[in-house]
N, C-alpha and C positions, 0 to 999 in steps of 0.2 A: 416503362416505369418499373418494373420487375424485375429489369437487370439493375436499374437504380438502385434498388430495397438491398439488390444481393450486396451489391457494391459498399454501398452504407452498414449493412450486417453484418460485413468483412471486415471494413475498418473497426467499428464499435467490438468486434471479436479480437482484432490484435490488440488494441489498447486497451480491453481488461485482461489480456495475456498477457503484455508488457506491467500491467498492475500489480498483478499476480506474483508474477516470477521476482519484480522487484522488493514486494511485501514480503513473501516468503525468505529472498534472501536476507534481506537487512533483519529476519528473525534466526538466521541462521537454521533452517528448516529446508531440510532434503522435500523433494519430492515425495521420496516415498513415504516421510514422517507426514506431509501435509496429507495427501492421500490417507493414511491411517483414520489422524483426524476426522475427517471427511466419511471414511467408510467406503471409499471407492479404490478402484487402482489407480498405482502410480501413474500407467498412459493415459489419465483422464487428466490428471492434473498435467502434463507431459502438450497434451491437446489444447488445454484449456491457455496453455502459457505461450502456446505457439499459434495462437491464434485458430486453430483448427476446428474448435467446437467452443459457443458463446455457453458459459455456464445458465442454467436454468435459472429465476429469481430464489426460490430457496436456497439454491449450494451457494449462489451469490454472498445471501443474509448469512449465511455460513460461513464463507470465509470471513465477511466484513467481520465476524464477530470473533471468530478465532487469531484474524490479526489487530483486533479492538480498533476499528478505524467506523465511522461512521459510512454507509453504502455506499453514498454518492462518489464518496473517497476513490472508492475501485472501480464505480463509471465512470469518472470525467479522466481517471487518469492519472497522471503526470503535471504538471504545471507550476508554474515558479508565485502562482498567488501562495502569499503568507500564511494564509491556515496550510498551503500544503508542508512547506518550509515549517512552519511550528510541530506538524506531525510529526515529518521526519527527525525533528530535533529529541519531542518526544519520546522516538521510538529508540535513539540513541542512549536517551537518560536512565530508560526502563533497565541495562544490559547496568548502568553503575550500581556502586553502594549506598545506600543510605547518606553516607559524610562524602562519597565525590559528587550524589547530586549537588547536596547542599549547596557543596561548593560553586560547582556549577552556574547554580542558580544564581549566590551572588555575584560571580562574575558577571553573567549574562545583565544583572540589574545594574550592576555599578555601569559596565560597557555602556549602555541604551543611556543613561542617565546621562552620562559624559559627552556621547556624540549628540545626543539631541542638546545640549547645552549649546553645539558649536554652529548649530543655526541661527 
């Protein structure tokens, strides 16, 4: 059962590494600026992203909170459910201006509006 635990602890460590690294990049945020962040070095976050070392639950809350994602967000990962897809849309919107969210926004309304009509 112990080699299970490690087994499980490995994977659960690359898929908040692959979190990580994908969170940081779509903020356009080096390693060494998220490290700053953080208060640690670069090879922590370096470890963290390569799966090498599972962050403790503080630096966790820490990162959730410096990429404004809700925690479970960087446990479960990756996934094509909708709340993740709306994040990532989110986190796109954050980098516009004010008048191309806008914009944005009502395309995305008018879109939804139209294709759900064609059910």
């Amino acid at each position: 059962m112990h080699v299970d635990m490690a087994t499980q602890t490995e994977k659960v460590a690359k898929k908040v590494g692959k979190a990580i690294a994908q969170e940081r990049l779509a903020r356009e945020l080096t390693q060494e600026r998220l490290a700053e962040m953080l208060g640690v070095e670069q090879e922590t976050i370096s470890r963290f992203e390569r799966g090498l070392t599972l962050p403790p639950l503080p630096r966790l809350i820490q990162l959730a909170d410096i990429f404004g994602l809700p925690l479970d967000a960087l446990l479960r990962g990756t996934t094509n459910r909708a709340a993740d897809e709306a994040a990532d849309i989110a986190g796109m919107l954050t980098k516009l201006g004010d008048a191309d969210r806008d914009f944005v926004r009502r395309w995305v309304t008018e879109m939804c509006e139209r294709l759900s009509k064609k059910r």
